[in-house]
C-alpha positions in Angstrom: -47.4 -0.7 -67.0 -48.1 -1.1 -70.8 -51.0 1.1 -71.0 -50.1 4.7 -73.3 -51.6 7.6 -71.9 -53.2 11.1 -73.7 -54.0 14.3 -71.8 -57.4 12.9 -72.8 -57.0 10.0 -70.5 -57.1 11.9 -67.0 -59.2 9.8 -64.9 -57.3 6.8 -65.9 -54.2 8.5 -65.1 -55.7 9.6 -61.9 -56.9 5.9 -61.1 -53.0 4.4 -61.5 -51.4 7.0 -59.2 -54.3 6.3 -57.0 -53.5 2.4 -57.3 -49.7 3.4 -56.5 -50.7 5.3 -53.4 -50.4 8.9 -54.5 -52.3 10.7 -51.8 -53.0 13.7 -54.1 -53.4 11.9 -57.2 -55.3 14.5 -59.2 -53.3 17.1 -58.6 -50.1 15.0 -59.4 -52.3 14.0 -62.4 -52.9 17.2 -63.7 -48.9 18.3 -63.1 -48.0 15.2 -65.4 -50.6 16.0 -68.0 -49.3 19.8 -67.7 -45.7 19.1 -68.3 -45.9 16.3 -70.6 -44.4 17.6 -74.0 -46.1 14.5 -75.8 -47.9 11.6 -75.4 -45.0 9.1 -75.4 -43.3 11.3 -72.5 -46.5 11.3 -70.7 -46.5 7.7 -70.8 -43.2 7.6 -69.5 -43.9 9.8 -66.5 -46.7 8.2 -65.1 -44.8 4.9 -65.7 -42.0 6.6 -63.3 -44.3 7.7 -60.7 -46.5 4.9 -60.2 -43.0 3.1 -59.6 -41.7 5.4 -57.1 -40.1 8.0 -58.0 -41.1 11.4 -56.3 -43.2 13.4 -58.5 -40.8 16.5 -58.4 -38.1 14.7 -59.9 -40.2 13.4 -62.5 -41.3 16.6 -63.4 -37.8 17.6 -63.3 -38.6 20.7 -60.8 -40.6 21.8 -57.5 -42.2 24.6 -56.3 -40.1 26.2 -53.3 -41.3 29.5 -51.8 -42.3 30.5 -55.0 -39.1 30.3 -57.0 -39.4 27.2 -59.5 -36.0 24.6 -58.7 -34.7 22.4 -61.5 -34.1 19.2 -59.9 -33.0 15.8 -61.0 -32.8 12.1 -60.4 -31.0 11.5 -57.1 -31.2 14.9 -55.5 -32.8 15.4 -52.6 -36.4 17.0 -53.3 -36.7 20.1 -51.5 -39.5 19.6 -48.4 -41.9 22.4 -47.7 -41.2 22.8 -44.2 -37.6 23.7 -45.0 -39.5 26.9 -46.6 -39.7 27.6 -42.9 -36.2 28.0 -42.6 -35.7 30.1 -46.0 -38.3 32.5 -44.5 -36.2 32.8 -41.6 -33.3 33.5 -43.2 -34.8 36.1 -45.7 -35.8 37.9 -42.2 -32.3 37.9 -41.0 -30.9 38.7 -44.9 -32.6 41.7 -44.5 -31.8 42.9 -41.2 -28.2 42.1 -42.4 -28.7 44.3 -45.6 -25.9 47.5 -45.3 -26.2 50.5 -47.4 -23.6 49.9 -50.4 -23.0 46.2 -50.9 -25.7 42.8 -51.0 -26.1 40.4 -48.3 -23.2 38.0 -48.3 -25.4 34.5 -48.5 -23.7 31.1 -48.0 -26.2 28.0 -48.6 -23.9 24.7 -47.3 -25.3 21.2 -47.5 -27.4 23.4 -50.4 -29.0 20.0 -52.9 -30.5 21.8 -55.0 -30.1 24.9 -54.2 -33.4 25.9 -53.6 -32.6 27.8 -50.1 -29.9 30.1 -51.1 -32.3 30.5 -54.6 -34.9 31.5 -52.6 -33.3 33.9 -50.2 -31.3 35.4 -52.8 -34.5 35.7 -54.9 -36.4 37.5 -52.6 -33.7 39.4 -51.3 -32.9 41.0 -54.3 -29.5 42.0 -53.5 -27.6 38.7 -52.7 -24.0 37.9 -53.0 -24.4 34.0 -53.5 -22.5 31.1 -52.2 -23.4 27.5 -52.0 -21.6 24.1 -51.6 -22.2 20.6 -51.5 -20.2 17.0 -51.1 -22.5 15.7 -53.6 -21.4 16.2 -57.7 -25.0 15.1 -58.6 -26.5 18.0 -56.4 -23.5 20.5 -57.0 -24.5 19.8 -61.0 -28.5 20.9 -60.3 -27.9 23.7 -57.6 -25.4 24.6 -60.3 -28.7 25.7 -62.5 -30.5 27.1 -60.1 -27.8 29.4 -58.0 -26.8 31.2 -62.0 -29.8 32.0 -61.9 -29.4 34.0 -59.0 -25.8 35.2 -60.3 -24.3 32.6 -57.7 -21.8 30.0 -58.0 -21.7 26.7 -56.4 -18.4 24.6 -55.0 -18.4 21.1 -54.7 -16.5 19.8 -51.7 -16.9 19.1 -48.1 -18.5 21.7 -46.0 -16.2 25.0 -46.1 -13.2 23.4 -47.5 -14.0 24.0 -51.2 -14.9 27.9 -50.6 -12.9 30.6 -51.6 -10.9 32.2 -48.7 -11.9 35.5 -49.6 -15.3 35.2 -48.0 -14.1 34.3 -44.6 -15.5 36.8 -41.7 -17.8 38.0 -44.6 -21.0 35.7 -44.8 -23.9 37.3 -43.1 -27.0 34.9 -43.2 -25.6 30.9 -43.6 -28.2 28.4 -44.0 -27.1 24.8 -44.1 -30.0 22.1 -44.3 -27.7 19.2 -43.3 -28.6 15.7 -43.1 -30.3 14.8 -39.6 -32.2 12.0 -39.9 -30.4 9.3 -36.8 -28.8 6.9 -39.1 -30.6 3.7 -37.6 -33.7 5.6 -38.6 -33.5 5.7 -42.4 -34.8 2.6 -42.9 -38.1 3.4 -41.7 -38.4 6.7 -44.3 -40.5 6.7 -47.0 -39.5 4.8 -50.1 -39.8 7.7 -52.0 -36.5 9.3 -50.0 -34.7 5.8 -48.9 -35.0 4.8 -52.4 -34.3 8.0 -54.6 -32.3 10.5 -52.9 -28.7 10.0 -51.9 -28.1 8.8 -48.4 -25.7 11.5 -47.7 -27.9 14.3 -47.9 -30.3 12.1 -45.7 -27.9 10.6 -43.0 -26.4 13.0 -40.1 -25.1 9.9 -37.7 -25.8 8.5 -34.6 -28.0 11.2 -33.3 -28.5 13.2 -36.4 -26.0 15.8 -35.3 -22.9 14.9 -36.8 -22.7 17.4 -39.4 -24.6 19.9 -38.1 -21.7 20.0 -35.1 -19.1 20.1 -37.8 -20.9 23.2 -39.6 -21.6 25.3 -35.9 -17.4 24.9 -35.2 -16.3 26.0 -38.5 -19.1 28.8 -38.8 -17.6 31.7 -36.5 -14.8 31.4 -39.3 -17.1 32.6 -42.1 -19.9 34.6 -40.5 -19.5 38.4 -40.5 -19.9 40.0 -36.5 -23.6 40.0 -36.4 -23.9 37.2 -39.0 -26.5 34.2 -38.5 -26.1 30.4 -39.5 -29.4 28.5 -39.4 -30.3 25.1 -39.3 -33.3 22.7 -40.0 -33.5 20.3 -37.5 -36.5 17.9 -35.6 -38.0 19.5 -32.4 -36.5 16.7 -30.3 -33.0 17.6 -31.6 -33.2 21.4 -30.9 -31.9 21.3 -27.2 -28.8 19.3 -28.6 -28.3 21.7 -31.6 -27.9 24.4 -29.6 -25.7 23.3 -27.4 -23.5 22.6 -30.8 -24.1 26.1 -31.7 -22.9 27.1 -28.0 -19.8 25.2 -28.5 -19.0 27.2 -31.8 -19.3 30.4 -30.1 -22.5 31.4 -31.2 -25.6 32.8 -29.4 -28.2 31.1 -29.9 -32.2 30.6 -30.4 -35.1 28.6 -31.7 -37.9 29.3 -33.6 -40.6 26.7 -35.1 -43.5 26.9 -36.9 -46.5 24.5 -36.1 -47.9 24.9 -39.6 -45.3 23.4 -41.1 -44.0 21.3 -38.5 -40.7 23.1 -39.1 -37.7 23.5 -36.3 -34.9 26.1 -36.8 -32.1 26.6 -35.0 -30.3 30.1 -35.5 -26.9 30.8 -34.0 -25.3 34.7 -34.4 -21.5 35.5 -34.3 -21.3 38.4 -31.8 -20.8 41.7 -33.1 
C-alpha cells in the first residue's frame, strides 16, 4: 500500500481494513486514527494491519479487564476470554486476603503480563510475581508488572523465582500454551504468524506444560492457596487429573459468554 492516510480519510481507512478482512473495521479504524501521533505514523499502521499484524500490537497496547497492557511485536496478545480466568482469580485473591500483609500473586507463563496486572490492579493489595521463558515477553510484562510494584523473572517455569516465596503464593495463575501442537497450523494468521510459538504450543495434547506447572505448584502455594489454569472445555477432564497428580483439589468453572474454561486446583490447608 502506497496510499498516505489523514484522520480526514476515515472511510478509506475503513474500506482497506475492510479489503484485508478486519471484521470490525470501523472500530479498528477509529483506534488507528485515535492513536496515530501523525500522519506519516498513521500511514504506517494501517500499512501493518492490513498486512497482518494484530491490531493490539500495532497499537502497541490492549484493553484487558480494564487495565490498559503495553504490548509489542511478538508477544502474545492478550485474549478476552482469559479475562475469565483473571476474574476468577481476583475472587480467590480476595478470599486469600489476611489482615496484615497483600495477597502473595504469582502470574507463570505471564506474556504480557496482563493477568497478574489485572489481579493485582483490582486487588489493591498485591505482592507481585511473574515469569516467563520468553526475553521478548519478560521485556513487555516487565512494563506492565512496575506498574503494579511487581517484578518479573525470566526463566523456565519456577526455576528463575526467588526461594523465598516458596509455601507463600496464594492465588497462581499460569495461562500456559495449550493449543495440540499438530493444531497450530490451522490458527489464525494473525497468532501462527506474529506471536511466538512457545507461548502458543503446549505438545501433543496441549498439556505438557500445564502438567509441569500442577507438579511443581504444591511447592509454591501457601495451604489454602489456588493455581488456575486456562484451558479448552475438551481438555478440562485431563487437566484435572494433572492437578490431582500434583496434590491439589480440584474444580472447574467456565463461562459460556466468553467461551472461557478454568481449571482451579487448591493446596490443602
Amino acid at each position: 500500500m502506497t496510499t498516505s492516510f489523514s484522520p480526514a480519510d476515515l472511510p478509506t481507512i475503513i474500506g482497506a481494513l475492510r479489503a484485508a478482512g478486519c471484521v470490525f473495521a470501523e472500530d479498528e479504524a477509529q483506534l488507528l486514527v485515535t492513536s496515530a501521533q501523525t500522519p506519516a505514523d498513521l500511514t504506517a499502521m494501517v500499512e501493518q494491519r492490513v498486512a497482518g499484524l494484530p491490531l493490539e500490537q500495532v497499537l502497541g497496547w490492549a484493553e484487558f479487564c480494564g487495565v490498559r497492557i503495553s504490548l509489542d511485536r511478538g508477544v502474545f496478545v492478550p485474549r478476552r476470554r482469559t479475562e475469565f480466568l483473571a476474574r476468577t482469580a481476583i475472587t480467590l485473591g480476595w478470599q486469600a486476603a489476611r489482615p496484615g500483609g497483600p495477597v502473595v500473586i504469582l502470574d507463570l507463563c505471564c506474556g504480557s503480563g496482563a493477568v497478574g496486572a489485572a489481579v493485582a490492579a483490582a486487588l489493591g493489595s498485591a505482592e507481585l510475581h511473574a515469569a516467563d521463558v520468553d526475553p521478548a515477553a519478560v521485556r513487555c510484562a516487565r512494563r506492565n508488572v512496575a506498574a503494579a510494584g511487581g517484578q518479573v523473572y525470566e526463566g523456565d517455569l519456577y526455576e528463575p523465582l526467588p526461594p523465598g516465596l516458596e509455601g507463600r503464593v496464594g492465588v497462581l495463575t499460569a495461562n500456559v500454551p495449550y493449543i495440540p501442537t499438530q493444531e497450530i497450523a490451522l490458527l489464525p494468521a494473525e497468532a501462527r504468524l506474529h506471536e511466538a510459538r512457545v507461548a502458543l504450543d503446549g505438545g501433543s495434547d496441549g498439556l505438557d506444560v500445564l502438567r509441569r506447572v500442577a507438579a511443581g505448584a504444591p511447592r509454591w502455594l501457601a495451604p489454602g492457596g489456588s493455581l488456575l489454569s486456562e484451558v479448552s472445555e475438551r481438555q478440562a477432564q485431563a487437566a484435572r487429573e494433572a492437578f490431582r497428580a500434583g496434590g491439589l483439589g480440584t474444580r472447574v468453572t467456565a463461562s459460556e459468554d466468553l467461551n472461557a474454561t478454568v481449571v482451579v486446583g487448591t493446596r490443602h490447608r
